[in-house]
N, CA, C and O of each residue as an XYZ file, in Angstrom:
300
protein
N      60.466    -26.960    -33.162
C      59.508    -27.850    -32.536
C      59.490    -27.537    -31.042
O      60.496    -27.139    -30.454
N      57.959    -27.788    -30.275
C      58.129    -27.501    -28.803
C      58.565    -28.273    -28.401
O      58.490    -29.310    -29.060
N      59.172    -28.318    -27.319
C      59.925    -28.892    -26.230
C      58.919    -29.928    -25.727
O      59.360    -31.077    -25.702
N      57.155    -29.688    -25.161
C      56.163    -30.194    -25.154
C      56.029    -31.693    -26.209
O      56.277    -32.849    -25.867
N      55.529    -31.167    -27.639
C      55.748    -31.814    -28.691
C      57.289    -33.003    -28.830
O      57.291    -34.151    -29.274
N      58.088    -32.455    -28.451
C      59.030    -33.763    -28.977
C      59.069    -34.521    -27.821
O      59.195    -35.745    -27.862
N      58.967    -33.878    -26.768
C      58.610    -35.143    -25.182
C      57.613    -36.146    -25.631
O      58.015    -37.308    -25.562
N      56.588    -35.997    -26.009
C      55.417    -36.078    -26.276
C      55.725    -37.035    -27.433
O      55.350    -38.148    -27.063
N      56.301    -37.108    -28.816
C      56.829    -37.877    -29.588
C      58.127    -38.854    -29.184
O      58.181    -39.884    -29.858
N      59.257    -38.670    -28.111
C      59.880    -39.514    -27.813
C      58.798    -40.543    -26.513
O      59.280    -41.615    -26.146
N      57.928    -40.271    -26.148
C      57.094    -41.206    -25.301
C      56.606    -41.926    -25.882
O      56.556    -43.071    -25.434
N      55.809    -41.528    -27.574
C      55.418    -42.585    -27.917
C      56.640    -43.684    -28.315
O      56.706    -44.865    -27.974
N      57.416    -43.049    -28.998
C      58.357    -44.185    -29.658
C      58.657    -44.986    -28.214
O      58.774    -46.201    -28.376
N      58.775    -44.609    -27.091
C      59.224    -45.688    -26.241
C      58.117    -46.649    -25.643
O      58.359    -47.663    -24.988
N      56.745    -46.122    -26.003
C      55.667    -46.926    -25.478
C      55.253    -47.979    -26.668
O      54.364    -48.826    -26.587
N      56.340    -47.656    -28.101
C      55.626    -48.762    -29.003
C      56.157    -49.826    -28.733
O      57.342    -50.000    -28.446
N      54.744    -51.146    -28.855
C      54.966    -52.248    -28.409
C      55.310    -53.373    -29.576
O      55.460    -54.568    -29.322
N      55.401    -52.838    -30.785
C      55.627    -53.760    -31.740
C      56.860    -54.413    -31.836
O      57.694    -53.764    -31.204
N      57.284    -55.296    -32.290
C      58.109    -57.028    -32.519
C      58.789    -56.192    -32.936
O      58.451    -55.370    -33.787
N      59.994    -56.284    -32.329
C      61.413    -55.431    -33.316
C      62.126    -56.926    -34.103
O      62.295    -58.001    -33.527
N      62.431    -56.645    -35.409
C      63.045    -57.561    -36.344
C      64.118    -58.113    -35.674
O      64.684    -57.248    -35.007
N      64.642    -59.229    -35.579
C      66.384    -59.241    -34.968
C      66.791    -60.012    -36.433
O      66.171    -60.669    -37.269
N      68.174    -59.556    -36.260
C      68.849    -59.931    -37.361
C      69.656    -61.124    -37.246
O      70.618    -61.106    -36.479
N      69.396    -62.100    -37.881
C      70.585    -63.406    -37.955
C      71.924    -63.404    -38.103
O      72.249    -63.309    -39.287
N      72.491    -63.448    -37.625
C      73.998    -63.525    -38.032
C      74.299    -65.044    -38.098
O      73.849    -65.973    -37.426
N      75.335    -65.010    -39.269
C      75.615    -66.255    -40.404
C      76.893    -65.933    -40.610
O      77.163    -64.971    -41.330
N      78.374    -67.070    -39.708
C      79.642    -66.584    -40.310
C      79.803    -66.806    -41.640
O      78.891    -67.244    -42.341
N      81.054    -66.499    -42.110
C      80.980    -66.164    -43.297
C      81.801    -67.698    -43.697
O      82.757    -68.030    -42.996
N      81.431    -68.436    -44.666
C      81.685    -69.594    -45.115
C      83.098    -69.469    -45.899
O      83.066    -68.577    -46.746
N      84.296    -70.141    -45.813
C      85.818    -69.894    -46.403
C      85.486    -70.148    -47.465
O      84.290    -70.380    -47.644
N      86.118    -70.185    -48.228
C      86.113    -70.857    -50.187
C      87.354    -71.753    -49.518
O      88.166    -71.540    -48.617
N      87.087    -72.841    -50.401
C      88.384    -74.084    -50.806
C      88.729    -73.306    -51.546
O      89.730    -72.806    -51.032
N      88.503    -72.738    -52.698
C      89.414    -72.171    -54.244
C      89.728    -70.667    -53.544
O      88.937    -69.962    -52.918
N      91.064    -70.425    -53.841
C      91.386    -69.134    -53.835
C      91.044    -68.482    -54.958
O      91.667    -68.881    -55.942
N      89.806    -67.097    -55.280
C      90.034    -66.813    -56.688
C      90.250    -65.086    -56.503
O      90.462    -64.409    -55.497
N      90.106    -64.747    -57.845
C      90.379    -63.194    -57.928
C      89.924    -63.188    -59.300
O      89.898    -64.095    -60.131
N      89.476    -61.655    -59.382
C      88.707    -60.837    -60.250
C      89.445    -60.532    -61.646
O      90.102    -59.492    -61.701
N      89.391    -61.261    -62.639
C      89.735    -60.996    -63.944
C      88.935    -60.250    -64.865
O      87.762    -60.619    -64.805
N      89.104    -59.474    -65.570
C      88.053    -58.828    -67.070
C      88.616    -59.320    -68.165
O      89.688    -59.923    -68.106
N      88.096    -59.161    -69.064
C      88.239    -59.039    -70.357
C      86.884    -59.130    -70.820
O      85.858    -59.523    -70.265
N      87.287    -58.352    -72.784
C      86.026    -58.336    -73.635
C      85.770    -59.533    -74.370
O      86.688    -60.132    -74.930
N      84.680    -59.890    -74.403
C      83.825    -61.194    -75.228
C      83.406    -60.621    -76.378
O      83.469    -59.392    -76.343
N      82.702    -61.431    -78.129
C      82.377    -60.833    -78.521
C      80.630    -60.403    -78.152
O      80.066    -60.815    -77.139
N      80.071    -59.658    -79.020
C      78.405    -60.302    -78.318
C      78.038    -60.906    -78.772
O      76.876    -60.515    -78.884
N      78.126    -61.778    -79.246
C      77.369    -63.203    -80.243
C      77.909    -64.233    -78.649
O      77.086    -64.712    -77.869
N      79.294    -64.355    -78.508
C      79.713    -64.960    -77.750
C      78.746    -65.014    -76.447
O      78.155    -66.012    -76.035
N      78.723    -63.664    -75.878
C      77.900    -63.682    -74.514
C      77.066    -63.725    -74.423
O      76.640    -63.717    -73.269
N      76.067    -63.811    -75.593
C      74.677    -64.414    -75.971
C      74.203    -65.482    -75.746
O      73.195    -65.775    -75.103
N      74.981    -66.149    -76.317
C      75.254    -67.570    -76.246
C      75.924    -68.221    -74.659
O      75.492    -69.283    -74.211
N      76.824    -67.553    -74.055
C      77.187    -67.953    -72.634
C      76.224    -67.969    -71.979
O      76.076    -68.935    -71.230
N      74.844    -66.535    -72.019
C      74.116    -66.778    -71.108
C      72.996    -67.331    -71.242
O      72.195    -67.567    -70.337
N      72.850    -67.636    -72.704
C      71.505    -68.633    -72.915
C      72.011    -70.379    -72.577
O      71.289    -71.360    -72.399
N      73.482    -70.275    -72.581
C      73.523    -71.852    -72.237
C      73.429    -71.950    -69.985
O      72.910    -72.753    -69.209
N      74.011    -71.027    -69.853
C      74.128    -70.789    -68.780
C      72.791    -71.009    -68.116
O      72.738    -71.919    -67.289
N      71.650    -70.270    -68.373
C      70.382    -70.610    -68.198
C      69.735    -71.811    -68.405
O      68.898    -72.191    -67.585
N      70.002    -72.459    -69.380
C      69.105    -73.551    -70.050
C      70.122    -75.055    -68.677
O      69.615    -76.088    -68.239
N      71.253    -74.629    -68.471
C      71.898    -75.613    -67.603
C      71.698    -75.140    -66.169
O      72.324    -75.592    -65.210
N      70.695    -74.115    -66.106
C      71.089    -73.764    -64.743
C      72.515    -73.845    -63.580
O      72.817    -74.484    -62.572
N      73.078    -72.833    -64.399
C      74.485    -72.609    -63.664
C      75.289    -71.280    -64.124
O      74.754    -70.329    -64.695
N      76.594    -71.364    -63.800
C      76.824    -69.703    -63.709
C      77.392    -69.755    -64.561
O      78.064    -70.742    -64.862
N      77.296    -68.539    -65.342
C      78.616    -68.129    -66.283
C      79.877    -68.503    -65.856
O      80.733    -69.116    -66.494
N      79.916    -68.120    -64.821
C      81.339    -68.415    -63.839
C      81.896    -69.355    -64.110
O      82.979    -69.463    -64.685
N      80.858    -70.538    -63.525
C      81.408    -71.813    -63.826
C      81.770    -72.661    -65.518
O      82.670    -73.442    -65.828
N      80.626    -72.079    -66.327
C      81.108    -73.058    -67.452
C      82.407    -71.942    -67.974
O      82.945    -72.511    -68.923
N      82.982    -70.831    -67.766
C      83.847    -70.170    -67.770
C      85.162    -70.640    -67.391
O      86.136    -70.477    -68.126
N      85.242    -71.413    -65.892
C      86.282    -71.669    -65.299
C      86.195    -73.549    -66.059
O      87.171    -73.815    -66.760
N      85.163    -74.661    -65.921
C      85.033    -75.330    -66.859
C      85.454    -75.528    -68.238
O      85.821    -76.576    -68.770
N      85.338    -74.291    -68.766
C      85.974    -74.484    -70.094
C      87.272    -74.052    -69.579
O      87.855    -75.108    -69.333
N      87.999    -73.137    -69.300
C      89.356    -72.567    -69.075
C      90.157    -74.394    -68.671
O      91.107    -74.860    -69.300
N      89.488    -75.051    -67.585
C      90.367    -75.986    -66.941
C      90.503    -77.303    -68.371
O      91.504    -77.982    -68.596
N      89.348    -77.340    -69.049
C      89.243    -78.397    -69.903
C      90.168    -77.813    -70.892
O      91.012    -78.638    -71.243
N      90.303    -76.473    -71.547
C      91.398    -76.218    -72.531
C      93.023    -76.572    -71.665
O      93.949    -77.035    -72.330
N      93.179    -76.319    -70.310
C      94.205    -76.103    -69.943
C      94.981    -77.917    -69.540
O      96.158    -78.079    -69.220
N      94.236    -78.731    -69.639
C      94.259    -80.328    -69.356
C      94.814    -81.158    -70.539
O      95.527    -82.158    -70.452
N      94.273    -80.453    -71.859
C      94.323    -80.941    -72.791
C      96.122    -80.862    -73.964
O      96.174    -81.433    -75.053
């Protein structure tokens, strides 16, 4: 590229006058619950069913997950 040409292209970029985006910054909110990342396999009938109830209650797998875990563990 000429020397001409990229002068010529860094002028415009400094003459553009458009709204530059600014970005929000949002600290990051603590958790009360300490948790951590568990796996295991479900069957698929099972997770069928987790996520059609999950939906129909609007809420997370997560939760009726940890919900059921605390209600077996009370009992």
């Amino acid at each position: 590229m000429e020397k001409q040409s990229m002068n010529d292209l860094i002028n415009k970029a400094k003459s553009n006058t458009q709204q530059k985006t600014i970005q929000k910054i949002v600290p990051i909110s603590e958790k009360e619950i300490e948790e951590i990342q568990f796996s295991f396999y479900l069957e698929r009938e099972l997770l069928k069913k987790l996520k059609m109830k999950a939906a129909t209650e609007e809420t997370s797998m997560k939760q009726i997950v940890n919900d059921a875990i605390k209600a077996f563990l009370t009992t």
